[in-house]
TORKOLMAR-462683 format. One record per atom (N, C-alpha, C): y negated, x negated, z negated; residue in three letters. Coordinates in pm, whole numbers, plus 50000, padded with zeros to 5 digits. Layout:
<atoms>
YXZala
...
</atoms>
This chain:
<atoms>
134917041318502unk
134397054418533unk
134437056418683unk
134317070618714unk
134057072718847unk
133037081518919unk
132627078619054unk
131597087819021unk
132277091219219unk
132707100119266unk
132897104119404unk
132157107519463unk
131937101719573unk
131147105319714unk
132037109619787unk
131607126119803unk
132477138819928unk
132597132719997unk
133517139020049unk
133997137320205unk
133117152120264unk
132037144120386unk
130737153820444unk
131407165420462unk
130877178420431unk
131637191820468unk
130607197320510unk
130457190820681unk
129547197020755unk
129537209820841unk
130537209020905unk
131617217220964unk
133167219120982unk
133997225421045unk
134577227321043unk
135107217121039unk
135347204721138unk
135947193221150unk
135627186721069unk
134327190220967unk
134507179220844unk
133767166520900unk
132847166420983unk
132127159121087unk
131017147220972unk
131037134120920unk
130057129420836unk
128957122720956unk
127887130320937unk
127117123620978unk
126447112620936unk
126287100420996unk
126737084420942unk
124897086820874unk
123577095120925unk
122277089420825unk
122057099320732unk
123017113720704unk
122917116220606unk
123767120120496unk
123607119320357unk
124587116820277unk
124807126620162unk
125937129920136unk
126487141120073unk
127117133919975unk
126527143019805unk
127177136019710unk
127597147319635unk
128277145419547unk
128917154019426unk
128307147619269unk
128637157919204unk
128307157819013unk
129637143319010unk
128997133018878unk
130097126318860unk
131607129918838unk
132577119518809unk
133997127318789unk
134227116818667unk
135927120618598unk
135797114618514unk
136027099518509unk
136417095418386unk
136127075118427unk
137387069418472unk
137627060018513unk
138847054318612unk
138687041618592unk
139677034318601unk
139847017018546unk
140847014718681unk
140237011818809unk
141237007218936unk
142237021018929unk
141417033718951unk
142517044919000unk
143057050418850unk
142847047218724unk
143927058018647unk
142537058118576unk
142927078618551unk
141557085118466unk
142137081618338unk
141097084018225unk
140847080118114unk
140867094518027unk
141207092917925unk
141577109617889unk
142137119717914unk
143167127817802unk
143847138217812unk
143297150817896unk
141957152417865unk
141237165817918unk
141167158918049unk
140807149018117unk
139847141818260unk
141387142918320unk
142407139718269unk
143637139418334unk
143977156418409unk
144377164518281unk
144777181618296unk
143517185518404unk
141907182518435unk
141517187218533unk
141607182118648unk
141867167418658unk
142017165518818unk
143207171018835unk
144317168818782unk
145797175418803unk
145437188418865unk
144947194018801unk
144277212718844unk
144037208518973unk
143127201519011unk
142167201619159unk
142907197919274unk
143987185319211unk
144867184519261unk
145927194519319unk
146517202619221unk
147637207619256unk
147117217419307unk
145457221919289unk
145207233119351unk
145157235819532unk
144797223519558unk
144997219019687unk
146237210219758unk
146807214219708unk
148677204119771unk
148977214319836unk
148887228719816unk
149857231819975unk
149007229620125unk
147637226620100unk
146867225820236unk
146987212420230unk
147207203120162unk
147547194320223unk
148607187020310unk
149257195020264unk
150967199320350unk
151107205520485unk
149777211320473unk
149167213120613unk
149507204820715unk
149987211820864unk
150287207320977unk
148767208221084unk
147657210321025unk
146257214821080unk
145487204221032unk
145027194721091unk
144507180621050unk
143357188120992unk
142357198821031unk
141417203320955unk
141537207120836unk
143197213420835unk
142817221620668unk
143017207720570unk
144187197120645unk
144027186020564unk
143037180720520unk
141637178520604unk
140667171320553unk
139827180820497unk
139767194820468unk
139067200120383unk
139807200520312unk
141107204220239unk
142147198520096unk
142257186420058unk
141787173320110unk
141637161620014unk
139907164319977unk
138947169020034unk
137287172719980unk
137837182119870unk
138597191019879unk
138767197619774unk
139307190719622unk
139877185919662unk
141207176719542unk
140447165419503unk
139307160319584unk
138307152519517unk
137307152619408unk
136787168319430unk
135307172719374unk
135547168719236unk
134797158419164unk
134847159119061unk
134487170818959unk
134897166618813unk
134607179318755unk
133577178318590unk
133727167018579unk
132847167618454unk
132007147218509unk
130917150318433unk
130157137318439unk
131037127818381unk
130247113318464unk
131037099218352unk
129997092418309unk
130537094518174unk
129337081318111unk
129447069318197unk
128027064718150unk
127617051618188unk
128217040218094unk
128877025618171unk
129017015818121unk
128247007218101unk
128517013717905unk
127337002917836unk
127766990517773unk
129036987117817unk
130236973717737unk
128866960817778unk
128826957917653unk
128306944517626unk
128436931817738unk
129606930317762unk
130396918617876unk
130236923317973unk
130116915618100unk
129576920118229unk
131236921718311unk
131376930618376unk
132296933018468unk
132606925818514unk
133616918918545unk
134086911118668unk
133616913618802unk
133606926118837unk
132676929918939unk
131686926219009unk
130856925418906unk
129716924318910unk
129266914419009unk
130326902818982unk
130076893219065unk
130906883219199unk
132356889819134unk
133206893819223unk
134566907019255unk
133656912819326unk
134796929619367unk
135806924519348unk
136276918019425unk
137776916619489unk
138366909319375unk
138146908419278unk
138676902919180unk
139376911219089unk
138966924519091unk
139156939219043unk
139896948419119unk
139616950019285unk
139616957419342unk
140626947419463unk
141346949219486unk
142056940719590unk
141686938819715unk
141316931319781unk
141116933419893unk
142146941120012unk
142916936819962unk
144206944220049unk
144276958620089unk
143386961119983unk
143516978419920unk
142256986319970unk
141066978019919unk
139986983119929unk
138986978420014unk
137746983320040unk
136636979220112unk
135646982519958unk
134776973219921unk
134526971519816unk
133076963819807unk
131716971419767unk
130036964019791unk
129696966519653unk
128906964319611unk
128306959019476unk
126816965019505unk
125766968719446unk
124496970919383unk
124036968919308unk
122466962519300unk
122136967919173unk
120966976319122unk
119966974719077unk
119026984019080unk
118306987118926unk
116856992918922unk
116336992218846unk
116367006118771unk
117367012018816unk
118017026618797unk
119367029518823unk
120147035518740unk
121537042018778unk
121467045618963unk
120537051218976unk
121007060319106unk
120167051919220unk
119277039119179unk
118837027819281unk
119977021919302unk
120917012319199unk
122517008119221unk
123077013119272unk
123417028119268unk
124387033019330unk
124277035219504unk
122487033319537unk
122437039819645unk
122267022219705unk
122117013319697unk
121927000619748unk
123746995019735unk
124266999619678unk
125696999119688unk
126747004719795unk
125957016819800unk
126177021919951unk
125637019220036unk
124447015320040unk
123767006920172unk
124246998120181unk
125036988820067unk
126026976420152unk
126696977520184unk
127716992020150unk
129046995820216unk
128736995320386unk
127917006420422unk
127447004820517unk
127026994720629unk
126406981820552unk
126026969620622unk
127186964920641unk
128276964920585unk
129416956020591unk
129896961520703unk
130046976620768unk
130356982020909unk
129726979320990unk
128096979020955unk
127086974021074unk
127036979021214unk
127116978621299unk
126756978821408unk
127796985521464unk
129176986221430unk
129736990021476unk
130057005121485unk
129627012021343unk
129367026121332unk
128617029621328unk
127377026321381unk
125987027221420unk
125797043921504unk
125247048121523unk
125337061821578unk
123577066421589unk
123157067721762unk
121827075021763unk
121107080321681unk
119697081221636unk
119387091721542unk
119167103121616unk
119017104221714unk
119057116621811unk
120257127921830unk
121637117521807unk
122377124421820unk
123337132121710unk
122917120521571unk
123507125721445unk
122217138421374unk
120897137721450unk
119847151221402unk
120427163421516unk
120857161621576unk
121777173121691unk
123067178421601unk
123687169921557unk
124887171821441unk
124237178621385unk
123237174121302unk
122977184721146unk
122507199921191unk
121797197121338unk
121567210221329unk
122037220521386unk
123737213021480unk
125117221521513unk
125177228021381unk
125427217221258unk
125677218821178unk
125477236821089unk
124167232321076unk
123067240421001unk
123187254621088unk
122897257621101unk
122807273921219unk
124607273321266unk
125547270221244unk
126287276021258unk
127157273321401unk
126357263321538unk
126797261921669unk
128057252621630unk
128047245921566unk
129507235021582unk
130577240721543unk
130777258221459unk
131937265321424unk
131787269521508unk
131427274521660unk
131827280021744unk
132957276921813unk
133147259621807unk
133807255021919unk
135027247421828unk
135547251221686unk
136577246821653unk
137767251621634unk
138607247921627unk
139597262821635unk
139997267221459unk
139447261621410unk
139327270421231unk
138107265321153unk
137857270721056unk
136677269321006unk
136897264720838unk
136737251420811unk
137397248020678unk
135957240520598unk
134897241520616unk
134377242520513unk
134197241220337unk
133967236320280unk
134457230620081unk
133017234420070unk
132367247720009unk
131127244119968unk
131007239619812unk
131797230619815unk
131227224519652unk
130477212719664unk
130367210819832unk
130047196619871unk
128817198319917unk
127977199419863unk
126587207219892unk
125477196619886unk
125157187019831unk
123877176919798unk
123717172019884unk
122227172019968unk
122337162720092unk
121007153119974unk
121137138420060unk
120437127820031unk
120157121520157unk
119117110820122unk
118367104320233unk
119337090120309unk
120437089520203unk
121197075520255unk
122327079320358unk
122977070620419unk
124157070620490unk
124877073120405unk
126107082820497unk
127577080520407unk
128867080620478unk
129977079120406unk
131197071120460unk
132197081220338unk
132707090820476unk
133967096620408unk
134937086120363unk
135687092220216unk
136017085120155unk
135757071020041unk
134267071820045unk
133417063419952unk
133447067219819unk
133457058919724unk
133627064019602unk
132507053019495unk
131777055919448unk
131157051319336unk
132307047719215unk
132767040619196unk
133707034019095unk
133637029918968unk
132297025318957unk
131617022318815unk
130497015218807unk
129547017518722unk
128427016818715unk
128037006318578unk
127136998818564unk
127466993218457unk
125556987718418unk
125826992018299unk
123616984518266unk
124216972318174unk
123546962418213unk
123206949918098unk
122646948518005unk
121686961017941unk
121036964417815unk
119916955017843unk
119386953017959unk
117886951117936unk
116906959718041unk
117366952918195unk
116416963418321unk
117346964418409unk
118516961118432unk
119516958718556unk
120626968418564unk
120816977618625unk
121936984518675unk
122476981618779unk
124256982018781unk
124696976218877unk
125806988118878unk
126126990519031unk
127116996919081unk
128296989719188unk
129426995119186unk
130206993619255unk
130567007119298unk
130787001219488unk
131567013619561unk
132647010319650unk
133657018419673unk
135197011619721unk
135407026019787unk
136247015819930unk
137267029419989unk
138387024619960unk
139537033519935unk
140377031319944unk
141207033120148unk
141297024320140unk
141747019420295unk
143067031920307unk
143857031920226unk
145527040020278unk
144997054420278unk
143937059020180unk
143497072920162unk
142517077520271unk
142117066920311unk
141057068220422unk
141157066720535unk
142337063820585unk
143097062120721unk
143397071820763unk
143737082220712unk
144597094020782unk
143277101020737unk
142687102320659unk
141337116920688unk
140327112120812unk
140167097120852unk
139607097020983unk
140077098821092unk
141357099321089unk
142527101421221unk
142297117221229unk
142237123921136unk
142437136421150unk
140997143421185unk
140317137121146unk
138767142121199unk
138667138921327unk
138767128221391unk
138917123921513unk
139827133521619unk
140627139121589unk
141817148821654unk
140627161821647unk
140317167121552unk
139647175421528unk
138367174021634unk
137377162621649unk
136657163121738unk
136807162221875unk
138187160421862unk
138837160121983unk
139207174522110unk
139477176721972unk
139817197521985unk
138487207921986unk
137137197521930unk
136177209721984unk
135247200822144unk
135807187922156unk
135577186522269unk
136207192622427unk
137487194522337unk
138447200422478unk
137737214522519unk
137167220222382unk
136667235622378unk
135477235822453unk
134637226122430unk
133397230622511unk
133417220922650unk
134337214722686unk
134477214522851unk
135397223122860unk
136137232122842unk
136627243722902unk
136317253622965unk
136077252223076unk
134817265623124unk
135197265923296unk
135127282023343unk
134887282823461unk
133497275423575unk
133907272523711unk
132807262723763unk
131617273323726unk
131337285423717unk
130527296123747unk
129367289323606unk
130597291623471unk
129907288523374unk
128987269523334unk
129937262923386unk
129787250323420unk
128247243723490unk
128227252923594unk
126757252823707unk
126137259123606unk
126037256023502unk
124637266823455unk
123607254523375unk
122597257823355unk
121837250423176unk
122657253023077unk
123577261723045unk
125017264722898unk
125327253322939unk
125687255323059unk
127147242523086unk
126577229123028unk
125407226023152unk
124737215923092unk
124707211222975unk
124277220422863unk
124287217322730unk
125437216522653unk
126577220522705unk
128327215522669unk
128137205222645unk
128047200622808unk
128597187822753unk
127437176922767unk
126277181822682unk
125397170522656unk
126307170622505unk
126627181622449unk
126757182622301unk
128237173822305unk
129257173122380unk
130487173422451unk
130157157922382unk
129267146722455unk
129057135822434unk
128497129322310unk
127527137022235unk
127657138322078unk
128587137521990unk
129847144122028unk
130967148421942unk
131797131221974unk
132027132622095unk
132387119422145unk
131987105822108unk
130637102222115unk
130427091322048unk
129897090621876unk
129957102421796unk
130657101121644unk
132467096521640unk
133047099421753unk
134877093421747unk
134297079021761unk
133487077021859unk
133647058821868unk
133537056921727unk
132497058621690unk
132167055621562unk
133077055121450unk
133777065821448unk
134897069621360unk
136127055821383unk
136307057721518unk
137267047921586unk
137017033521544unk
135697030221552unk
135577012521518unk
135697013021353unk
135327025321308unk
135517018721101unk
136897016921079unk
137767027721166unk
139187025521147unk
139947010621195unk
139517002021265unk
139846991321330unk
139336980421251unk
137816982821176unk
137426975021049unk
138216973920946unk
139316984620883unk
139586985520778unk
140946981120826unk
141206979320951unk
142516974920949unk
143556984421036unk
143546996121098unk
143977004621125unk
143677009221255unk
144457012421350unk
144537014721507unk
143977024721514unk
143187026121578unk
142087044221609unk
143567049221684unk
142947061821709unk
143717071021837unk
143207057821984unk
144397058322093unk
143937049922193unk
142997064822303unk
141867052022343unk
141547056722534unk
140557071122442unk
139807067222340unk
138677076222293unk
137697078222407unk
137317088422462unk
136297083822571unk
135137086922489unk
134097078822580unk
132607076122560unk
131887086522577unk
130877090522442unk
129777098622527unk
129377098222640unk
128687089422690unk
128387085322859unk
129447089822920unk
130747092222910unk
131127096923051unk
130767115123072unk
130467120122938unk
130037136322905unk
128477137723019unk
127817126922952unk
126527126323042unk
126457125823136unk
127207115123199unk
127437115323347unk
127587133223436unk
128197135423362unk
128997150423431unk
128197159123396unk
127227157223291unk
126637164323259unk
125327167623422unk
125027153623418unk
123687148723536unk
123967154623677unk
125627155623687unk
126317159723828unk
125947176123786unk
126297181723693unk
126217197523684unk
124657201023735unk
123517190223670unk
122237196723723unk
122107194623868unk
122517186823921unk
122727187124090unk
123247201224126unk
123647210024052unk
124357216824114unk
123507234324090unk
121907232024015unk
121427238723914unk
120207240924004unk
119527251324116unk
118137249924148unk
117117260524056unk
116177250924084unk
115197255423936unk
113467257124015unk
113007270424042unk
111687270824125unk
110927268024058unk
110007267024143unk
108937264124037unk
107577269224133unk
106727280624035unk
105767292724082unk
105087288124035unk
103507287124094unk
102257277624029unk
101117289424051unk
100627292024005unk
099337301823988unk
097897293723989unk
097037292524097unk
095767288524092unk
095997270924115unk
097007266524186unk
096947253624175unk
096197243824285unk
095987234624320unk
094657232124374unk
095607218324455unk
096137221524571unk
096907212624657unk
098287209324614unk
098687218524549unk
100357220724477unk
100127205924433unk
099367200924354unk
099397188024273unk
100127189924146unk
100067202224075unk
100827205723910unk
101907207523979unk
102307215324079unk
104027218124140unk
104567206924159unk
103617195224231unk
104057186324253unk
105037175024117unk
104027176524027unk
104367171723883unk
105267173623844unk
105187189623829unk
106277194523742unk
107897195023820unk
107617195823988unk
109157193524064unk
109457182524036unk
108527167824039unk
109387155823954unk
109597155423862unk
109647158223751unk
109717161423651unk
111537163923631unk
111447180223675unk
112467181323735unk
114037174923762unk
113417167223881unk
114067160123992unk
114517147123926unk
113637139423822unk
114247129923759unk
115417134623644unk
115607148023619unk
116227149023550unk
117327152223614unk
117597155523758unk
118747156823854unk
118617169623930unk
118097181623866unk
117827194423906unk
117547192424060unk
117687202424145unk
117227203124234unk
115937216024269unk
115317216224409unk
114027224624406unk
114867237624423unk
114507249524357unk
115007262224430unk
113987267024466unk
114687282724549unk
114077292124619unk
113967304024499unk
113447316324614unk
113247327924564unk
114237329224487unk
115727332424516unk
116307334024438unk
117327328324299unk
116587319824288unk
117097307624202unk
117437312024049unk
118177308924009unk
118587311223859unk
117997310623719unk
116757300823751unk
116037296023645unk
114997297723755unk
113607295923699unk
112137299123779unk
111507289923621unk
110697284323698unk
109087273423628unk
107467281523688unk
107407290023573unk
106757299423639unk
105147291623539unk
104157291023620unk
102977281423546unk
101877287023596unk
100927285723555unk
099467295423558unk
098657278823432unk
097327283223629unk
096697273623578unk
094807280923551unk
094197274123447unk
093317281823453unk
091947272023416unk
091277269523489unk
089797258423472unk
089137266323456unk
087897263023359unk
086807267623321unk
085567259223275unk
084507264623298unk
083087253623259unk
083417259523157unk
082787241623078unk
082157244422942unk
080787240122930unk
080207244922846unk
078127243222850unk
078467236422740unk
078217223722738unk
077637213122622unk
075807210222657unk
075667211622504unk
074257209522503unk
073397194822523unk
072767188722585unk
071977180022620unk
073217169322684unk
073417177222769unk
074467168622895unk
074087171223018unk
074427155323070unk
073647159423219unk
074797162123264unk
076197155723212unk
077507159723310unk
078007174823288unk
078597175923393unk
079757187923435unk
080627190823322unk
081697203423231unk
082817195223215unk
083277208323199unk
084927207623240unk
085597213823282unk
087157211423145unk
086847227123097unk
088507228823008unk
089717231723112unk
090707225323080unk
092097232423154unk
092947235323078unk
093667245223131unk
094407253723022unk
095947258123115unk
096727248223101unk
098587248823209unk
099097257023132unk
099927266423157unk
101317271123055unk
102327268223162unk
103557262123143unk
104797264523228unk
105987267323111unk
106397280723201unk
107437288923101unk
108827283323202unk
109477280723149unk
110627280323215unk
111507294423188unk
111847298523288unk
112227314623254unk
113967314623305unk
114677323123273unk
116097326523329unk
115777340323341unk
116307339323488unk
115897347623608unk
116817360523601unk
118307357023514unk
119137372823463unk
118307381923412unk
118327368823265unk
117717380423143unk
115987380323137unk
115297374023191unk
114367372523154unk
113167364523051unk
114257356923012unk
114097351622886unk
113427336322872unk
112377335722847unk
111027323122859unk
112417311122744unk
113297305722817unk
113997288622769unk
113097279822710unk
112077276122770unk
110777270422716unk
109897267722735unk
109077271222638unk
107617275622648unk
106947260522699unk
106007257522785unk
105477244822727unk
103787250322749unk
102587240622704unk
101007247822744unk
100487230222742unk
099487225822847unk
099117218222808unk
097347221722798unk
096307216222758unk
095037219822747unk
093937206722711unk
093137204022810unk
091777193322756unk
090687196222830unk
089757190222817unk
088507186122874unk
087947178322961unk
087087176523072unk
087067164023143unk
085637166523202unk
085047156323226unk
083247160923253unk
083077153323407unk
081997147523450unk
081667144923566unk
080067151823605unk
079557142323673unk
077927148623726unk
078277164423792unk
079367166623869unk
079737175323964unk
080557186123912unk
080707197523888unk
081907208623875unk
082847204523966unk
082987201224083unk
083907198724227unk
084607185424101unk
083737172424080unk
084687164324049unk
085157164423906unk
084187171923845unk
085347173323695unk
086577185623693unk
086777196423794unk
088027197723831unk
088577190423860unk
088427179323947unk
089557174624000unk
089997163223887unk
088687159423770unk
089247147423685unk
090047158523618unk
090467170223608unk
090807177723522unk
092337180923540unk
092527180323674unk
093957183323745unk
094517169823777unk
093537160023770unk
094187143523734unk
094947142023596unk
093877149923538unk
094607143923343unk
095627156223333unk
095687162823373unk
096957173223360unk
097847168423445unk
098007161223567unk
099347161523643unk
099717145623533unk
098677139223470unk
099047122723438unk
099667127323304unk
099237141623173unk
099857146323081unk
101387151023146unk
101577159023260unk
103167160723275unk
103637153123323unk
103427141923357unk
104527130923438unk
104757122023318unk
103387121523183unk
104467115923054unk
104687123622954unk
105407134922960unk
105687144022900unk
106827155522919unk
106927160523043unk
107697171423051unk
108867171023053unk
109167162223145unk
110447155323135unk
111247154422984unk
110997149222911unk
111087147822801unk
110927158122688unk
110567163522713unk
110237180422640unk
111657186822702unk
111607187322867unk
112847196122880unk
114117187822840unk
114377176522839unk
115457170922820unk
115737173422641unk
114667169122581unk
115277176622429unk
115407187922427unk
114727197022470unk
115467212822454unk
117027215722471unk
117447213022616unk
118277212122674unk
119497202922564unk
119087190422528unk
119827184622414unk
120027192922313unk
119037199422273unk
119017205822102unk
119687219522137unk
119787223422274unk
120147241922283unk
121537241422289unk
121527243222159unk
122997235622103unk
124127250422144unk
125057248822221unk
125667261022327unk
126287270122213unk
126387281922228unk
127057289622161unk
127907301822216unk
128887303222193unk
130247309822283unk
130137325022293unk
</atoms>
């Protein structure tokens, strides 16, 4: 039997993000590649032939959305209930050639526990080497999702039959192969790539991420000097280190990546030089020895930005506001504070991001529970803001 795991149809490039996993309805049953039945035969043929002229395709994209297509299975496969245990079971490669395939075993106290611990060994068997940020594959899904990663490809190929997301990793070109119960508590799965089928849909995704990397460093210096730019090519380096990734499974299975893939890090790098090139003011309302300006310009400054003036492009516009509070049967002071810093763009007007911070702080004195008050607020933004603006800036995923 067979049961296919899509090839991810995230975007345009067909992008799998390595922690989450896209599955399909079973397909029909298969004994090492040949379906079983007259009817299971006449519909893959259909799916097949329905997609052969895009695969003929000279557009590595439409190629890898015409083999997702020519995959989707079409009717469920029973479960193997044969009495005798698979060869499998206990050795793949005994079935499955090694030559041919990449090939993990499961088992499980459920059909769909086997199948998914079967793919978690597929996975372990790559290990480390296609390992990928969780920071940067949750930036993927949500290029993904809203639509920013079709901005920057040059076609839009999409399969929505490939729709199921799940909690496991996945690996274009994975296939659930057969499944098998022992008739008491044990289900066991097998999952296999085929290595020759799976060589050229990662080459071609790789080209593809290649082509929306060229797209979003393409830009005048004007556009470049900006927070957009910035966020190019933070995203620029995202796209980039999913190729490493792509690049080392291809070298696992036997097969030469594209040469001289560059590294996310070198996106970042250029990225860090653009905020050198970016001044960002920063306007403090009610502040009490520019101690919050002070904060929030390092803040800033560790992130590369430099201080601007009046007329600066971006403005950190912040309003600070202390107030007594009357607690009952206290001999101390205590003082609420209440920061907002909007980060604003100074064209349109438009608050980039919001941040507010707000607590309490007491003392015998009003004089010194302000000041414990503008202590715990400059000690909240020096571990915090930084980090707030740098994910925004990560997540403000650019759009053309």
């Amino acid at each position: 039997m067979r049961k296919k795991i899509a090839l991810c149809a995230f975007a345009p490039f067909l992008i799998c993000l390595l922690p989450a996993f896209f599955s399909c309805v079973s397909a029909p049953a298969v004994q090492d590649g040949n379906l079983s039945g007259a009817s299971s035969v006449a519909q893959s043929r259909a799916a097949a032939d329905a997609a052969m002229a895009d695969i003929d395709s000279d557009d590595p994209l439409e190629r890898a959305a015409a083999v997702a297509r020519s995959s989707v299975p079409t009717s469920p496969a029973p479960l193997n209930n044969s009495k005798a245990q698979p060869a499998w079971v206990t050795a793949q490669y005994s079935v499955f050639s090694e030559s041919r395939y990449v090939a993990e075993v499961g088992s499980g106290a459920s059909r769909d526990l086997a199948e998914k611990n079967a793919l978690a060994n597929l996975i372990a068997y790559f290990g480390q080497t296609i390992h990928t940020d969780q920071k940067i594959t949750s930036t993927y899904q949500e290029a993904v999702k809203n639509g920013a990663a079709a901005d920057w490809s040059e076609k839009t190929a999409i399969d929505n039959t490939i729709t199921t997301s799940s909690a496991l990793d996945s690996l274009v070109g994975a296939e659930i192969r057969d499944v098998w119960y022992d008739g008491k508590s044990v289900y066991y799965a097998v999952v296999v790539m085929d290595k020759a089928k799976t060589v050229p849909i990662y080459n071609d995704l790789i080209r593809a991420n290649q082509s929306m990397i060229d797209n979003l460093t393409n830009m005048t210096s004007v556009e470049k000097n900006t927070i957009e730019g910035y966020s190019r090519y933070q995203f620029a380096g995202v796209v980039a280190d999913i190729n490493i990734a792509f690049g080392n499974l291809l070298s696992l299975i036997g097969s030469r990546p594209p040469a001289d893939l560059p590294r996310g890090d070198m996106y970042r790098v250029a990225a860090e030089d653009i905020a050198k090139t970016i001044p960002i003011a920063v306007e403090v309302k009610n502040d009490r020895a520019g101690r919050i300006q002070g904060a929030l310009a390092k803040s800033l400054s560790d992130l590369r930005f430099r201080s601007g003036g009046a007329n600066s492009p971006y403005t950190l516009r912040v309003e600070i506001d202390l107030a007594e509070v009357q607690l009952a049967n206290q001999q101390n002071k205590f003082i609420r504070y209440t920061i907002t810093a909007n980060l604003v763009d100074a064209k349109s007007g438009m608050v980039l991001l919001p941040y507010t911070i707000s607590g309490r702080e007491g003392h015998l004195t009003i004089a010194e529970a302000e000041n414990r008050a503008i202590t715990a607020a400059e000690r909240k933004i020096g571990g915090e803001y930084k980090d707030k603006l740098q994910e925004y800036i990560s997540r403000m995923l650019p759009k053309k």
